[in-house]
N, C-alpha and C positions, 0 to 999 in steps of 0.2 A: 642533695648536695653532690652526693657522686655523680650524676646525669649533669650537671653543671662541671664540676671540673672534667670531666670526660670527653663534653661538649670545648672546652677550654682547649684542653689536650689537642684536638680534631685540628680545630681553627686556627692554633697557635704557628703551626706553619707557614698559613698563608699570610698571615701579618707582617714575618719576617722577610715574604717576598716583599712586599711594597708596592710601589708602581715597574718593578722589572716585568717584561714581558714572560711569556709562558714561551719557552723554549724545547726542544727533543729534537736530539740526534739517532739516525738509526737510516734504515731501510725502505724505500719508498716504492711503490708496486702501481699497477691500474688494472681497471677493471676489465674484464674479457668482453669480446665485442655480444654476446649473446645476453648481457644484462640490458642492452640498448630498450627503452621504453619501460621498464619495469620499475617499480615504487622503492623509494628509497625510505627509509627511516621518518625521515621529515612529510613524507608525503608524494614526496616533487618525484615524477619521472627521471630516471638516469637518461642523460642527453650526453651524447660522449665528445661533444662541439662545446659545451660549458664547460668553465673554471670549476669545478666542484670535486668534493673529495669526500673520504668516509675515515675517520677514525674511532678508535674505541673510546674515548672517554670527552675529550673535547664538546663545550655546549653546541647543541642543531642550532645552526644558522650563524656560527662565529667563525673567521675568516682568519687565513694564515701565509705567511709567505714562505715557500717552500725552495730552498736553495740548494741546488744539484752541486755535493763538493767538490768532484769529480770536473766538472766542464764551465763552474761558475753560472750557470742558467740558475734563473728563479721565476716561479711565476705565485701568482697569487690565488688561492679559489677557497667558496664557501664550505664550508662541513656543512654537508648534507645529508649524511648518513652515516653508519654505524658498521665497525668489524669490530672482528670479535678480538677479546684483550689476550685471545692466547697466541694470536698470530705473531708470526715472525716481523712483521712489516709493518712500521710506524703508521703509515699511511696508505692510499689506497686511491688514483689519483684519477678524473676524467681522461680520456683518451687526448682529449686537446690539451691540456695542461701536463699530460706525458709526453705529447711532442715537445712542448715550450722546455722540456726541460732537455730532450733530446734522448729519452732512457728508453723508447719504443724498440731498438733494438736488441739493447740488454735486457729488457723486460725488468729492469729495476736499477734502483743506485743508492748511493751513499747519499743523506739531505738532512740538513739545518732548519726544522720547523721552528717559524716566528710569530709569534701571535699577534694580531693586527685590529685594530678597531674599523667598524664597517666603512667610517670618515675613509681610515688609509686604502683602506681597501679599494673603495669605489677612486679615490683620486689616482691609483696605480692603475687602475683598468682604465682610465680615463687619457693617463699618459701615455700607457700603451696603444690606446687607439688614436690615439695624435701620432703619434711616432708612424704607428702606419698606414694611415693617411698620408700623410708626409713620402712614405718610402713610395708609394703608389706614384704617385705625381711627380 
């Protein structure tokens, strides 16, 4: 009985979310160029030309959109790897997805994580490469 209400206790939070998304504010960072080719958590080599990111506790392979409050940029990329929960820095971001958001200079920024189903995800990267298609021509 106590392993069930304890159990109860745990879960009882998430219920109270509902369908809101999984949201976090804080500090957003990217990777140094010397991880380039090296295995991430999930498996997948760090390619620092993909939308990919590393947080501490978020599921491998779930997708989020990440908004610079600073300059209004947002881009969107997969969790693909793992930092550790004592860090300062919410996220931890590919090198291309640090330009998108324009923080390569500062080497970090203030960001609004949104949790996004793989549907959003892929239809956002999808508009983004329409859009620059489009800019090209």
């Amino acid at each position: 009985m106590k392993k069930l209400l304890f159990l109860f206790l745990c879960l009882a939070p998430l219920w109270a979310i509902g369908d809101k998304p999984f949201q976090q504010w804080g500090k957003a960072t990217f990777y140094a160029s010397h991880y380039e080719g090296r295995p991430t958590t999930s498996g997948e080599k760090y390619d620092p030309a993909l939308p990919t990111a590393a947080h501490a506790y978020l599921p491998l392979h779930s997708y989020v959109k990440v908004h610079n409050l600073s300059n209004g940029q947002t881009v969107v990329v997969k969790i693909n790897d793992r930092m550790s929960r004592k860090s300062r820095f919410v996220i931890d971001l590919s090198k291309s997805a640090a330009q998108d958001l324009q923080i390569i200079g500062a080497g970090s920024a203030q960001v609004k994580i949104t949790g996004l189903s793989k549907e959003a995800a892929l239809a956002y990267w999808e508009k983004e490469k329409t859009a620059h298609e489009q800019d090209k021509s």
